[in-house]
C-alpha angles and dihedrals in degrees: 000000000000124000096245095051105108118221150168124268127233143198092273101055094057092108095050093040080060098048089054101045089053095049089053103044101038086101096037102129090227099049092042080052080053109037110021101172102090095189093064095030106088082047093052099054093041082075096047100048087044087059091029088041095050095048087055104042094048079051095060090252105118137093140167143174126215143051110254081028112259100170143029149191140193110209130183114197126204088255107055136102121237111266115277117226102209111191085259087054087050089057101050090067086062094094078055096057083061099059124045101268093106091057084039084057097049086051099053096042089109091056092045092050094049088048093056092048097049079050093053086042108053094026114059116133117047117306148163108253127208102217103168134352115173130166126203106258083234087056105037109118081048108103094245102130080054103052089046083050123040098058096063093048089055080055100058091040089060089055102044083243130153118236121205134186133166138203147180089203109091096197084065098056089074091045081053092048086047083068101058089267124136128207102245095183146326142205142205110229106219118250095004105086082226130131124200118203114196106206123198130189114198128223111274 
């Protein structure tokens, strides 16, 4: 297999999903408001995106390209249910009640908040939604986050569908527009120093 095919994940690639999405998001500005502490971050969010990473893979959610994975993405298509938390799922967030991630959580509750309504607000109708896309720092250049990307968007061309992302991460908002997306709106979230942009691509 080639690093740029795009493929589904499966159960067994939930520990390297994990290890690529915290490579990718230790600098993200949301997860350092979180989680400041940069020498337990990437740790930290080991632990989330293994239990994330599993909810989305068993729902059918997850992608990556390479071999060994180098990059990953968390879609949600217009035909799927919302992820369902079983009690082995629940259990699976203990190793989180023991780092800082549950008072990070409580701190960035504002943000969160704004982020789901921009969400309400812009996406509406059905819609394929870009949840995470994140590319190992070594592969990046690569085409990865293309190849993770533009599928889906075929996809939802092929079905006269919108597609929606967000981000807190302004350089993202030009490789979104790259894709054909537009900025549709974006907040400043009080007393965090953070920006969410909220990102639409209309049916074609």
């Amino acid at each position: 297999m080639t690093s740029s095919e795009r493929r589904a994940l499966t159960p067994p690639d939930v520990a390297q999903a994990a290890r690529v999405m915290s490579q990718a998001y230790v600098d993200d500005p949301l997860c350092a408001f979180m989680l400041p502490f940069k020498r337990t971050r990437a740790s930290t969010l080991t632990k989330f995106f293994r239990v994330y990473g599993d909810l989305n893979i068993k729902g059918g959610r997850g992608f990556g390209v390479g071999d060994p994975l180098e990059g990953v993405a968390f879609w949600e298509y217009p035909d799927q249910a919302n992820l369902s938390i079983s009690v082995k799922s629940l259990t699976g967030f203990l190793p989180l009640l023991f780092t800082l991630y549950p008072l990070g959580l409580i701190r960035a509750r504002e943000a969160l908040k704004q982020t789901e309504a921009l969400h309400q607000k812009h996406a509406k109708q059905p819609h394929f939604y870009l949840d995470n896309v994140g590319v190992a720092p070594d592969a990046r250049g690569k085409g990865l986050s293309s190849a993770l990307i533009r599928p889906v968007l075929e996809l939802a061309d092929s079905q006269k569908a919108l597609v929606y992302t967000d981000t807190v991460t302004r350089a993202n908002v030009s490789l979104y527009e790259h894709f054909g997306f537009q900025c549709v709106d974006e907040i400043n979230v009080p007393q965090t120093g953070l920006t969410v942009w909220a990102l639409r691509r209309a049916v074609q």
